[in-house]
Structures are given as structure tokens and as C-alpha cells.
C-alpha angles and dihedrals in degrees: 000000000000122000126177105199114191088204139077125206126208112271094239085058096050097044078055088051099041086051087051101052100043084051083057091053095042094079132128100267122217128268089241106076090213090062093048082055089039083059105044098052090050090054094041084055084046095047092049100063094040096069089052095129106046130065105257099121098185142014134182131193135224145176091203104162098007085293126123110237147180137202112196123179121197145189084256080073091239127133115213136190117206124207105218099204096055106033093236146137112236107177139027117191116190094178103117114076081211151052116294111235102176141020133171142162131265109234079173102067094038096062102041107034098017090235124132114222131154128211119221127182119209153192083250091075098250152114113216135184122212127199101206095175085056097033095229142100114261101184149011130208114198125175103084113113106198137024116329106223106174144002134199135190120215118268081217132062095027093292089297086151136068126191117194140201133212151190081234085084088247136111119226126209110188131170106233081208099066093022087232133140099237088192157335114241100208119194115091119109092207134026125294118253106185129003134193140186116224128221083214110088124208135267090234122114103233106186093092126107095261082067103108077202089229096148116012095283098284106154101240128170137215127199133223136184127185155164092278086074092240127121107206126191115214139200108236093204101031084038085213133139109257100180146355116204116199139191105088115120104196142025 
């Protein structure tokens, strides 16, 4: 989810827009939790295109602790975190030098240290971790050259793992754990614009010497697209190309 905007709002007018939206997500939500997702997502596409004329680039939502809350980056390079019920901002990180592109939630953390952090990717070339209950940075990934457009965490192993995509045309897996880059996906001609990691696992055998042994051999895949209009499949544990698809003819 991923939005570029050219124009910047007052303060005073995007503090009014932030309030009505967070009064659009603090609603009862329904009894079927696929409803409650059904909702949020409609309000998240809603939300998106509402904002076409400021500079938050991204935003994620989160129920840690039974709240409702929301991570927004921005081009002034800040990262935010919004409480729903009462309509108010609770943190403020100024750590990137340059504009946020992507945050997201750790479902990781959450579940096994009981500690909300989100992860947000930047201009500025880096991964960072932020403790909001804390109020601190808890980690730092450096070795992107370029831009860094989107992040993902795993849907397996509890999100343990980030993949990342930059304007270095590469494509980044890292284990939030170690704090280590696992390894780098090459292929793209251009930079890499949006990533994802997929539940469906490849037909590839990967007990073979070419398998970095990153997850169990389970044949995962991630998925890249990029500005050379192509959209390419990979094997997390082989770290090949499995496919190009091409037809696209622009970015």
C-alpha cells in the first residue's frame, strides 16, 4: 500500500483529517472475525485515498493489547503511532534523515516478548525497530543501497522474518531474531517497488547444496515487483528466480 503524494496540507488541516479518519476506524466491530478484517481493510482502501493530497505515505493497523492502533511514515521522515479510542497521537519517532516509505507492525515481538515495536523502511537506506511502549529504538538494518520502498514479515513462523525492497534493484530477507541479513535475491534491472512472502511453497526440491537453510526447507516464495515492469517469484531457501512474468508496460 504504497502512495507517493506531490502535496503537502497545514498542520492544523492534517491533524482535522487524521481525527476523522480514526473516528471511521473506532467503530463497534462486528462478532465474525472475518467481518472485523472485512472492515478494516475497507476502511484501510478508504483511508488511502483520502489522504491523496498530504505526504503519509503509509499506514498499518493493530489491536496490540486489545487497543486499536495506527503507524503512519511520512516524507517528514517521522514515523507515528495513533491511538483509535481517543483520537490521539502517542509517539512521535524522528530517527530516519529521510522520508518513511513503509511501516508495519511486529506480530513477532508482540507474541514472544510482549513488546510492540514497529518496523519502518526509509529514503535514508535503512530498517528500524521501534519500541513504542518504551519509546526507543531497539534495532537498526543497514546494507541496502538505495531507497527502501516496502517491507513484509513472514505469514510463518510468527513474522520472524522481513524481506525487504529497494530502489537498489535487490531484494533483502532478514531474521528479526539474530538481526542478521540471511540473504540478498538479485535479478531485477530496476529498483524494487513492493515485496511479499507467500504461504505456497515451491515445487523445487531444496535439500541440495545451492539451500541457504533459512527456514526448514520449506519452499517458500517471496514476490517482487519493480520498475523494470516485471513481477518475479523467488525461492526463500534456494534464493533462485523461479519466474518472470512480463506484460506490463510501465511501472
Amino acid at each position: 500500500m504504497l502512495a507517493l503524494f506531490e502535496y503537502c496540507l497545514e498542520k492544523e488541516d492534517i491533524q482535522i483529517i487524521v481525527k476523522y479518519w480514526i473516528r471511521i476506524l473506532n467503530i463497534k466491530l462486528g462478532w465474525i472475525h472475518e467481518f472485523d478484517k472485512l472492515v478494516v481493510n475497507y476502511v484501510m482502501c478508504f483511508v488511502n485515498l483520502f489522504f491523496i493530497q498530504i505526504t503519509i505515505n503509509i499506514i498499518d493497523y493493530s489491536t496490540f493489547d486489545c487497543g486499536q492502533l495506527i503507524c503512519s511514515g511520512s516524507n517528514d521522515n517521522t514515523v507515528r503511532v495513533w491511538n483509535i479510542e481517543d483520537n490521539k497521537q502517542i509517539r512521535l519517532f524522528n530517527g530516519h534523515s529521510k522520508n518513511t516509505f513503509c511501516v508495519k507492525f511486529s506480530l513477532y515481538y508482540y507474541r514472544n516478548y510482549r513488546c510492540n515495536v514497529i518496523c519502518s523502511s526509509s529514503a535514508d537506506k535503512t530498517i528500524r525497530f521501534w519500541d513504542f511502549k518504551h519509546n526507543r529504538q531497539l534495532q537498526l538494518f543497514n546494507g541496502h543501497t538505495g531507497s527502501i520502498y516496502d517491507i513484509k514479515f513472514s505469514p510463518f513462523n510468527s513474522g520472524r522474518y522481513l524481506c525487504s525492497g529497494s530502489l537498489d534493484k535487490t531484494i533483502r530477507l532478514w531474521d528479526i531474531e539474530t538481526f542478521k541479513s540471511l540473504h540478498i535475491f538479485n535479478g531485477h534491472e530496476d529498483g524494487v517497488c513492493c515485496v511479499d512472502i507467500s504461504l505456497l511453497q515451491s515445487s523445487n526440491n531444496n535439500k541440495n547444496d545451492n539451500s541457504i537453510g533459512v527456514i526448514g526447507g520449506n519452499g517458500y516464495t517471496i514476490c517482487s515487483g519493480s520498475y523494470d515492469k516485471t513481477i518475479r517469484i523467488w525461492d526463500v531457501e534456494t534464493t533462485r528466480q523461479l519466474i518472470a512474468f512480463k506484460g506490463h508496460k510501465n511501472t
